[in-house]
C-alpha positions as CSV (number, residue, x, y, z in Angstrom):
1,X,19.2,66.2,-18.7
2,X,17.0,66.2,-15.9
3,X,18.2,66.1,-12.2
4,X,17.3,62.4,-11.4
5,X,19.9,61.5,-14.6
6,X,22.2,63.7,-13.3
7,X,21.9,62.5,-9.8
8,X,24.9,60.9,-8.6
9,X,24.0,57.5,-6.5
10,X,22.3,57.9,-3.3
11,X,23.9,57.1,0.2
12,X,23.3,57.6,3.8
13,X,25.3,60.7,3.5
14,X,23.8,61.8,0.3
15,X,20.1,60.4,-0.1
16,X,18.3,61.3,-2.6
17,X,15.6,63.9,-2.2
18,X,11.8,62.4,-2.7
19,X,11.4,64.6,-6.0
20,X,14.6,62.8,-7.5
21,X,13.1,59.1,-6.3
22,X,9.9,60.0,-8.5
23,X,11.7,61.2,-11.0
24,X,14.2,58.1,-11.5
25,X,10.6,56.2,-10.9
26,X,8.8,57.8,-13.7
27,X,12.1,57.5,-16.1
28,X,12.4,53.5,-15.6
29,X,8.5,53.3,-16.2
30,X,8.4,55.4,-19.3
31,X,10.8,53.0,-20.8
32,X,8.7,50.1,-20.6
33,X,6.6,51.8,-23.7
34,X,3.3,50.2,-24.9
35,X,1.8,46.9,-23.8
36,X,-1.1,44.7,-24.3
37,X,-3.1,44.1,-20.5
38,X,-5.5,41.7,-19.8
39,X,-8.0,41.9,-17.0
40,X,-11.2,42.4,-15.3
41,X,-13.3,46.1,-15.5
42,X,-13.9,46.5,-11.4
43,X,-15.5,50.0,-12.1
44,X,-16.0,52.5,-15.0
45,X,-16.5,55.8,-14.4
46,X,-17.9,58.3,-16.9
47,X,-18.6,62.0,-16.1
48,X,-21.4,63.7,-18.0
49,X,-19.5,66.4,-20.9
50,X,-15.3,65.0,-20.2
51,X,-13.8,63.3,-23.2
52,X,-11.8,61.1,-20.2
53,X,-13.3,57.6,-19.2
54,X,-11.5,56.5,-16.1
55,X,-11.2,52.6,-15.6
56,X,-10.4,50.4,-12.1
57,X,-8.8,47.2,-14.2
58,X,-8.3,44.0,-11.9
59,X,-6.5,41.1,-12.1
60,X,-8.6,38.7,-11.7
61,X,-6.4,36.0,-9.6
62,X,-4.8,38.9,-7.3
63,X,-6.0,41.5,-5.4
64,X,-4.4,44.0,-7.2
65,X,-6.3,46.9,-9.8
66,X,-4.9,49.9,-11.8
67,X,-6.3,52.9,-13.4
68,X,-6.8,53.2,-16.7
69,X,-7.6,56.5,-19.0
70,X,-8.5,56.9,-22.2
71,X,-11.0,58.7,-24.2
72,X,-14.3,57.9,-25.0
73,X,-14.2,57.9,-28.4
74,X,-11.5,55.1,-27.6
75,X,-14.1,53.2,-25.2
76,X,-16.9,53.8,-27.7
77,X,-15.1,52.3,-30.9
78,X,-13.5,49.3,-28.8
79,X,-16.3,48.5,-26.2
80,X,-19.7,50.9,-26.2
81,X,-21.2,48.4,-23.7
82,X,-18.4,47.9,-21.7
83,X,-19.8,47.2,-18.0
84,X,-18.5,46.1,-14.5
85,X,-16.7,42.8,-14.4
86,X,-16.3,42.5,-18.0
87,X,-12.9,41.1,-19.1
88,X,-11.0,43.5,-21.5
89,X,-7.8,44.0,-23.6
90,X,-6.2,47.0,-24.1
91,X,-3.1,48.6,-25.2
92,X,-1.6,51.4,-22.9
93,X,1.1,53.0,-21.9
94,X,2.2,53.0,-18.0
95,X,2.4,56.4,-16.2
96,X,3.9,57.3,-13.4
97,X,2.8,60.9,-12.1
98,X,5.9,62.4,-10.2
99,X,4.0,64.8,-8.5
100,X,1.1,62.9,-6.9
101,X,3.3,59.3,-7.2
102,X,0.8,57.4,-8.5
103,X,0.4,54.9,-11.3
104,X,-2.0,54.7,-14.0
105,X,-2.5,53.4,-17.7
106,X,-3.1,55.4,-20.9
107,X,-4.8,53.3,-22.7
108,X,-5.7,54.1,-26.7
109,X,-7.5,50.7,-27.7
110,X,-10.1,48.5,-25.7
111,X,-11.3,45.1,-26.8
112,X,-14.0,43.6,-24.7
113,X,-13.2,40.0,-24.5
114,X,-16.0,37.8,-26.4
115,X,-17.4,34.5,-24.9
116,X,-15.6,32.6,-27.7
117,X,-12.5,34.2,-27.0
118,X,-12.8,33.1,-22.9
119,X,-13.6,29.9,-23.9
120,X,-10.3,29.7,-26.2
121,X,-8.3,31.1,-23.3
122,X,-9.5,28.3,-21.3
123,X,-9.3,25.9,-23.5
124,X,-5.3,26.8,-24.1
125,X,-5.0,26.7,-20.5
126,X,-6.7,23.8,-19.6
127,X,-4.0,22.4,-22.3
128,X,-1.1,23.7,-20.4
129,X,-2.4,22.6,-17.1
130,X,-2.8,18.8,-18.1
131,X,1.0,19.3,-19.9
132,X,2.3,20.0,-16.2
133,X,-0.1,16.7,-15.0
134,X,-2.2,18.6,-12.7
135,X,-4.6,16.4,-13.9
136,X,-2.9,13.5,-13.4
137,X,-5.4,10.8,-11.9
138,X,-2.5,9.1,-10.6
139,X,-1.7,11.6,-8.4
140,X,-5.3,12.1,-7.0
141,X,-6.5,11.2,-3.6
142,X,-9.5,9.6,-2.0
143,X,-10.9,11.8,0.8
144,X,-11.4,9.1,4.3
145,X,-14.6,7.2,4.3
146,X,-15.9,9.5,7.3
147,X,-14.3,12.7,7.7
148,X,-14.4,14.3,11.6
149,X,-14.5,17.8,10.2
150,X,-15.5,18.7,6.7
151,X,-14.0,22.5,5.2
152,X,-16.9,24.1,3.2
153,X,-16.0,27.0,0.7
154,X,-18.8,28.9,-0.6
155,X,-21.0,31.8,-0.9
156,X,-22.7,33.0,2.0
157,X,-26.4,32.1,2.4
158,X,-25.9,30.6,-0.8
159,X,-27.9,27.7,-2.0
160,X,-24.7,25.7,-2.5
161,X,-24.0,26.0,1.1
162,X,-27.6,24.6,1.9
163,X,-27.4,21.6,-0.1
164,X,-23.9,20.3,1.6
165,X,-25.1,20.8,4.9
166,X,-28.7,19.7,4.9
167,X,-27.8,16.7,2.5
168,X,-24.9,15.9,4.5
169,X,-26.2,16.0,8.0
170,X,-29.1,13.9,6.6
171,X,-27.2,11.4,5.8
172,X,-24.8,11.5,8.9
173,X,-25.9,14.1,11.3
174,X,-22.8,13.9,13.7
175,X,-20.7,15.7,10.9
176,X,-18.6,18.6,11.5
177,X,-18.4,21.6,9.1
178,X,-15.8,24.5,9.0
179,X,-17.7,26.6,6.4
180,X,-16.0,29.8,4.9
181,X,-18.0,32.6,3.0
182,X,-16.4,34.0,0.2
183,X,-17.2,35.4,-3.1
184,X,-18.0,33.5,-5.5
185,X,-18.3,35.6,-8.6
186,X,-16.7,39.0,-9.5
187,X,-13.7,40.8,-8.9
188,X,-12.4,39.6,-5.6
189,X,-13.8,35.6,-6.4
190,X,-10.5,34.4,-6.7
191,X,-8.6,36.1,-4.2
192,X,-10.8,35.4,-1.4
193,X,-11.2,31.6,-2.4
194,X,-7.2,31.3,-2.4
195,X,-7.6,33.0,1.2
196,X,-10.1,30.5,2.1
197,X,-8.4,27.5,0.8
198,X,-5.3,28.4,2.5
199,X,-6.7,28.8,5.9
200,X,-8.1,25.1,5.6
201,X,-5.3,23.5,4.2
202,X,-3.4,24.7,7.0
203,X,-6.0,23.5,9.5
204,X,-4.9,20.2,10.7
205,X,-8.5,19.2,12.3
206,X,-9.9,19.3,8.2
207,X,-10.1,16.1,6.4
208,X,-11.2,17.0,2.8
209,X,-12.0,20.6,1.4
210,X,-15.3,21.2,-0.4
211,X,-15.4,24.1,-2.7
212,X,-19.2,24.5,-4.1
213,X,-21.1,27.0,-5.8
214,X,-24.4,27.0,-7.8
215,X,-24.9,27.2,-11.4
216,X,-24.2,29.7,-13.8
217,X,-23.2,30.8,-17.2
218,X,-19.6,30.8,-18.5
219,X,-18.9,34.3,-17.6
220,X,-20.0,33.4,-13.3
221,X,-18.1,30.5,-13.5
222,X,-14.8,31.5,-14.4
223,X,-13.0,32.2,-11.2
224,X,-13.4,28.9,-10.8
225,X,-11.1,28.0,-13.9
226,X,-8.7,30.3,-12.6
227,X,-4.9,29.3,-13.5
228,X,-4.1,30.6,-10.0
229,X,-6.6,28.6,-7.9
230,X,-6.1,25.4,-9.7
231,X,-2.6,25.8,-8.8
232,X,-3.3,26.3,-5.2
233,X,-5.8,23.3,-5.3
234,X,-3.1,20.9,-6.8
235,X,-0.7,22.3,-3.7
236,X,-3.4,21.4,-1.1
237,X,-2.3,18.7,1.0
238,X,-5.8,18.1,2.0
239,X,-7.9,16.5,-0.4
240,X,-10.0,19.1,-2.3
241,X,-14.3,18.3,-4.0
242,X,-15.0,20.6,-6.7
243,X,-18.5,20.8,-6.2
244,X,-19.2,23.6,-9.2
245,X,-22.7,24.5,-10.5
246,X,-24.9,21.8,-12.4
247,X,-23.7,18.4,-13.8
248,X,-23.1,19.8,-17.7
249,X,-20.7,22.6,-15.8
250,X,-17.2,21.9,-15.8
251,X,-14.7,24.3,-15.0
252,X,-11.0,23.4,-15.0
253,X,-11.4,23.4,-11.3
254,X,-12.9,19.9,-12.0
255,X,-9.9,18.6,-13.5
256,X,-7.6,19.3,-11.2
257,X,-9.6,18.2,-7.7
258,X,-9.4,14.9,-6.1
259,X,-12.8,14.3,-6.7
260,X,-15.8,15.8,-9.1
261,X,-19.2,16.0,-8.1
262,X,-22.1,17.3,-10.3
263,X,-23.7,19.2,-8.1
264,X,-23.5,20.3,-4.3
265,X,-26.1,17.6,-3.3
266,X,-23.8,15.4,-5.0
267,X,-20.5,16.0,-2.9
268,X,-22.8,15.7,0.3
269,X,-23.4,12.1,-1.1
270,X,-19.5,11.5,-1.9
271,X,-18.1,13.2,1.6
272,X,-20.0,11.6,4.1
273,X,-22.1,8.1,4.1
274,X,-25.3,7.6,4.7
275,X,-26.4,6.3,7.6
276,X,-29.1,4.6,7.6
277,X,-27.8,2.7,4.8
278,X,-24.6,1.6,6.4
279,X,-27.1,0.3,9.3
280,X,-29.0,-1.7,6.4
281,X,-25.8,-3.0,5.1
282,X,-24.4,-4.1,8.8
283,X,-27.4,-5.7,9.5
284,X,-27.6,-7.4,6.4
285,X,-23.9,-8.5,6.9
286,X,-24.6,-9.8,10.7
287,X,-27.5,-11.6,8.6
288,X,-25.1,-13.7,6.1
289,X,-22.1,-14.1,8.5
290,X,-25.5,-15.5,11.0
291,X,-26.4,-18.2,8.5
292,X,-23.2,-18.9,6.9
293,X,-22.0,-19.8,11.1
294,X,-24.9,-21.7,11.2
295,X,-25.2,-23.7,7.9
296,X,-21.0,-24.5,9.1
297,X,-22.7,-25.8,12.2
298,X,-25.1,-27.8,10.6
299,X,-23.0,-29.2,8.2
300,X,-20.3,-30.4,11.0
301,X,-22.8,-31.6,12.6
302,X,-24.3,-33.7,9.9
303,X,-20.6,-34.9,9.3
304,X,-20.2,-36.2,12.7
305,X,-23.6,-37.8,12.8
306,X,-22.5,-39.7,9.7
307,X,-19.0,-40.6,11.2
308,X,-20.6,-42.2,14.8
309,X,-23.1,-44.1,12.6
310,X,-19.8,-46.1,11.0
311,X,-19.8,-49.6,11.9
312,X,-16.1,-48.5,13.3
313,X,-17.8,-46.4,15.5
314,X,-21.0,-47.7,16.4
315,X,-19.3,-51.2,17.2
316,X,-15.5,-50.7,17.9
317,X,-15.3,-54.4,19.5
318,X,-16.1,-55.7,15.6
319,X,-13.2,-54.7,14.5
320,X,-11.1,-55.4,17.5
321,X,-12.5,-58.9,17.6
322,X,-11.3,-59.6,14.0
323,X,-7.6,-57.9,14.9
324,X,-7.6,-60.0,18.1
325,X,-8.4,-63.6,15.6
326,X,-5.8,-62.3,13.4
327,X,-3.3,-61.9,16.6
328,X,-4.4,-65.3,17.9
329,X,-3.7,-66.7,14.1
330,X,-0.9,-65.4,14.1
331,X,0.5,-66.2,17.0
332,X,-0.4,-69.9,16.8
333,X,1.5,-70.1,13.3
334,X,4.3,-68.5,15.6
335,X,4.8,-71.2,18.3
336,X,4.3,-74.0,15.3
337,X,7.1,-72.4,13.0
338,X,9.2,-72.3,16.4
339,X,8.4,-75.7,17.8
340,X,9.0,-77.2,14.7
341,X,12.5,-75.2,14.2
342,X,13.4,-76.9,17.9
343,X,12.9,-79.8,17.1
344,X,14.5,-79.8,13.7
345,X,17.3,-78.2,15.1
346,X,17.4,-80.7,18.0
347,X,17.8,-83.6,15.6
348,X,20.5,-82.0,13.6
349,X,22.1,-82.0,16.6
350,X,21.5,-85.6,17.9
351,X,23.2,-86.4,14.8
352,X,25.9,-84.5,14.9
353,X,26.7,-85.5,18.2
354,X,26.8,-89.4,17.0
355,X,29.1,-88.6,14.3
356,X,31.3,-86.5,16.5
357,X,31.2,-89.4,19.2
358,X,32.1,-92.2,16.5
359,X,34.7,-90.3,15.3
360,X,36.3,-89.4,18.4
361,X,40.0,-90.8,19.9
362,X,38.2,-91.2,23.2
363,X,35.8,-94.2,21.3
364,X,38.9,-96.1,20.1
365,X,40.5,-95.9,23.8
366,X,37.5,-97.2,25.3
367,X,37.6,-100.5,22.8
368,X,41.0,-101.4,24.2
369,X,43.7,-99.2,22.0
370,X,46.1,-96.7,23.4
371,X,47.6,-93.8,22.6
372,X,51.7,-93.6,22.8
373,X,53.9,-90.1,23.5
374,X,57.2,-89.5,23.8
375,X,58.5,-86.8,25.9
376,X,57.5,-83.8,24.0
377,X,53.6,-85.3,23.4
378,X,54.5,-86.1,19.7
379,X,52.4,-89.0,18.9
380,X,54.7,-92.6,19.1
381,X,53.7,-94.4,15.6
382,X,56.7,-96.6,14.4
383,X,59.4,-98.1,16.9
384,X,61.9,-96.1,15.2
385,X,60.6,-93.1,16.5
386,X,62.1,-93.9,20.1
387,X,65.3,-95.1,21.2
388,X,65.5,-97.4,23.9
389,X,65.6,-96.1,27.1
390,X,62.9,-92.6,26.2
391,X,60.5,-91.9,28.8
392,X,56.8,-92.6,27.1
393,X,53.1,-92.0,27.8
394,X,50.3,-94.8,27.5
395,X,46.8,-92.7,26.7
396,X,44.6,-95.5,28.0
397,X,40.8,-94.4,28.6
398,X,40.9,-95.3,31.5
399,X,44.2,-92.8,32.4
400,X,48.0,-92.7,31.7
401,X,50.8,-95.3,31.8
402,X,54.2,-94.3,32.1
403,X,56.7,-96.0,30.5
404,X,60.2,-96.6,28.8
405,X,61.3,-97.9,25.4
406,X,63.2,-101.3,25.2
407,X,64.9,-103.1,22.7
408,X,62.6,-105.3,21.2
409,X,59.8,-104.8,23.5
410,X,58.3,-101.6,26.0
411,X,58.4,-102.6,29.6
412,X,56.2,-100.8,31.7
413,X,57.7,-99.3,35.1
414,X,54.6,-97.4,36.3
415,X,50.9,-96.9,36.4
416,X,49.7,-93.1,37.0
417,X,45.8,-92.6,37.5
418,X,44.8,-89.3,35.1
């Protein structure tokens, strides 16, 4: 056994000594055994008569490289043109070195990663990507019509760079850039674009994020289908232009952006608009909204020409003259259909009257009758219905007689005026 298995734990009173930390180190990695390791050659270094090729392996979407040895006869049978920034597969074994406490690979088999193989790799992750829905259009954002400050990610001095900002200030020359130089191609492509990205995003002045570069072939274009920075583009809160090489170019970058354009000169044309255009198309709008008041006018106009010329209009007493016969008609069949109600009604009356006077008791009194009562105003019409000696009352029209019942006749002991 070796001290570090024999090493009882560690604690502030018994720490382990730096020797034993190495040790324990290189025991857990020399249990990991061989593994297959993808990434990028940074550097190869081959010294002239050694049997050892040293390696610098990258990962591509970290800033992060190991060193790999192996022999050349390894290098030569797997990859004998092997050069910087080539992508590679190889199976080694991880090595700690106690004594120096570094980490390296011993690597005994290279493959150098064909063009058809990248483009399989992509193609599987392109797959996986759209399985998630980062290319989801639902899910995709339109970048504001006119954007205060535009974020620009590119190469320096590149011709990408040119094209956004000469197109775009062409077409609105007021626009405001926040441009970032990174790499675009190489070893550190991705991490510095993630960098870059993440300094924008977090920039609350940026409206939309422009990431361009010119064209290429496969191999310069594949940080820009990097799984790691089309996950950081579908994190952006800021909407993100994938402005990448020439029309016929599409990385995965593409997919996962808000928007595509072709080509730099293209995202100019979709970030900002053009100016003079939107003057053309004002003007032109003033122009229809000018004649479409105007030809309203005219028409209302015209309408209330045609109403004044009316004959209801142009001569209002025509019409009021014919209402005024048709009052004066009317009235006039009024007064008839009342005078001649009067009148009937008077008639019926005068006739009524007649019958009511012939058929009154004070018409029989005045031709010489009268009217005989006994004391409680019952009407006197048969002898029998007084007994000599009652008081009576004569009804006579001109008054009443009082007087009392004899035998055989009524003898009258007083006259009373009514």
């Amino acid at each position: 056994m070796t001290d570090a298995e024999t090493t009882p734990r560690s604690t502030a009173e018994e720490p382990w000594p730096v020797r034993v930390v190495s040790q324990k180190i290189s025991a857990w990695i020399g249990r990991l055994g061989w593994v297959w390791v993808d990434g990028q050659v940074a550097q190869i270094s081959r010294r002239p008569g050694a049997t050892t090729v040293f390696l610098t392996l990258r990962d591509p979407s970290a800033d992060l490289s190991l060193t790999v040895t192996t022999n050349r006869d390894v290098l030569d049978s797997g990859a004998p043109e092997l050069t910087d920034g080539a992508r590679v597969v190889l199976r080694a074994k991880p090595e700690f070195y106690p004594a120096r406490g570094t980490l390296s690979l011993r690597a005994d088999e290279i493959r150098q990663v064909g063009l058809g193989e990248l483009l399989a790799r992509l193609e599987k992750l392109k797959r996986l990507l759209a399985a998630e829905g980062l290319f989801e259009r639902s899910r995709k954002r339109r970048p504001p019509f006119l954007p205060q400050r535009i974020g620009l990610v590119t190469g320096r001095a590149s011709a990408a760079e040119r094209d956004v900002l000469t197109n775009a200030r062409r077409r609105w020359p007021a626009v405001d850039f926040r441009v970032v130089n990174v790499a675009v191609q190489g070893p550190g492509a991705v991490p510095q674009m993630l960098d870059a990205l993440a300094v924008l995003d977090a920039d609350p002045s940026i409206d939309v994020i422009v990431i361009a570069r010119g064209g290429g072939g496969v191999e310069d274009l594949l940080p820009f289908s990097d799984e790691a920075l089309c996950r950081a583009v579908f994190g952006c809160r800021t909407p993100v232009v994938s402005a990448i090489g020439h029309e016929t170019d599409t990385p995965l970058l593409d997919y996962v952006a808000d928007v595509r354009a072709s080509t730099p000169t293209d995202a100019a044309k979709r970030l900002v608009p053009d100016l003079a255009e939107e003057r053309r198309l004002i003007a032109l709008a003033r122009h229809r909204l000018d004649r479409a008041v105007l030809g309203m006018l005219d028409r209302e106009a015209h309408r209330l020409e045609m109403v004044r010329s009316r004959p209801v209009l142009a001569r209002p007493q025509v019409l009021l003259d014919g209402r005024a016969g048709e009052v004066d008609a009317l009235r006039d069949r009024a007064t008839r259909c009342l005078t001649h109600r009067l009148a009937a009604g008077t008639a019926e009356l005068g006739h009524t009257l007649a019958r009511l006077r012939a058929l009154s008791p004070a018409a029989t009194l005045d031709r010489g009758y009268a009217i005989v009562q006994d004391s409680a105003g019952r009407v006197v019409r048969a002898p029998d219905d007084v007994a000599a000696g009652d008081p009576l009352r004569l009804r006579l029209a001109g008054g009443d007689l009082a007087a009392v019942a004899a035998d055989g006749d009524l003898a009258a002991v007083a006259a009373e005026q009514s």
